[in-house]
C-alpha positions in Angstrom: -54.6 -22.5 93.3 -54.5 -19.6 95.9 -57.4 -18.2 97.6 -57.4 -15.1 96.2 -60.8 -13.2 95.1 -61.3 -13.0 91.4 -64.3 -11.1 89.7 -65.0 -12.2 86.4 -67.3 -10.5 83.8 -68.0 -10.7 80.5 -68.2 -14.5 78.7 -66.2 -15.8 81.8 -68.8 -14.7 84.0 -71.5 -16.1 81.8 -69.8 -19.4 81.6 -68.8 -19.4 85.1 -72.5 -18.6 86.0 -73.6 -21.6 83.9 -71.1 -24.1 85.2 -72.1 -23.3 88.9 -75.7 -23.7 88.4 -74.9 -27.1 86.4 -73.2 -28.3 89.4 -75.6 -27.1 91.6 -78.0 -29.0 89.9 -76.5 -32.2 90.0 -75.4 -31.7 93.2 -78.6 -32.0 94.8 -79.9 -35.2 96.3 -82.0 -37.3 94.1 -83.8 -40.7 94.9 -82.5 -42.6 91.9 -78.7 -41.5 91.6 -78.0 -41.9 88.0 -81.0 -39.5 86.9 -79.8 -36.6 85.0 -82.6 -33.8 84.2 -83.3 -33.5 80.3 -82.2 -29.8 81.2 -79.1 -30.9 82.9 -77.9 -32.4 80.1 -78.8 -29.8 77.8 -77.1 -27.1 79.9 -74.3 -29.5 80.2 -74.0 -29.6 76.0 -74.0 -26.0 75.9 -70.8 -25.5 77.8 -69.1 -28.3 75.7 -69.8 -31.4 77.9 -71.4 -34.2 76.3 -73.5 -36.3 78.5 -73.1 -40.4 77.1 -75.9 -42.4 78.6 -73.6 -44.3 81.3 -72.0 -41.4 82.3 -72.3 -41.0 86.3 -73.1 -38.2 88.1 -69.7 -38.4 89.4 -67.9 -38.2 86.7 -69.8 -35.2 85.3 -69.1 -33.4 88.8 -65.7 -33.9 88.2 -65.5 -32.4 84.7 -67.3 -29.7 85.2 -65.4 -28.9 88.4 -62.1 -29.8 85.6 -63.5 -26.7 83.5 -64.0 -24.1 86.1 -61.0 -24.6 87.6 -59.4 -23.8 84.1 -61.9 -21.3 83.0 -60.6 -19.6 86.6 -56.5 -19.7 86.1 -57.3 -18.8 82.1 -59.3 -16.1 83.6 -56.3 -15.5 86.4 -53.6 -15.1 84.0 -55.4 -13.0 81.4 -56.5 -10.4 83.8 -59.5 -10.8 83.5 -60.3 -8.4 86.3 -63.7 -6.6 87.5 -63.5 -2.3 86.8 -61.8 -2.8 90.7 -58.6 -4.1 88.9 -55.4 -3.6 91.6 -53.6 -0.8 91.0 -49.8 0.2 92.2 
């Protein structure tokens, strides 16, 4: 996926929003490494990810990163642009 700058609003930049403070969260450093936040998890169910007991931190990283990276070419392809949209 190029570089290029994409503004999202509306539900993609709601979910967007969502997804990077999920990640943020289990992003952080933590002294036992397969500890997931009650709120984690629940954040995690409300943008479609279920969290199964053994799941790693890992793993969850990685499908969340999985659905912003689609969330951004849906978003890409639609044109879902900010008011600024490029013009001819």
């Amino acid at each position: 996926m190029s570089q290029e700058y994409i503004e999202l609003r509306g539900s993609s930049a709601v979910e967007l929003g969502r997804l990077n403070r999920i990640l943020s969260e289990l992003a952080r450093p933590t002294l036992d490494e397969e500890a997931i936040a009650p709120s984690t998890r629940a954040a995690m169910v409300d943008v479609g990810i279920v969290v199964s007991g053994r799941a790693s931190r890992k793993d969850l990283i990685d499908r969340l990163w999985g659905r912003k990276r689609s969330l951004l070419r849906q978003a890409s392809s639609l044109g879902d642009w900010s008011p600024m949209q490029p013009v001819a």
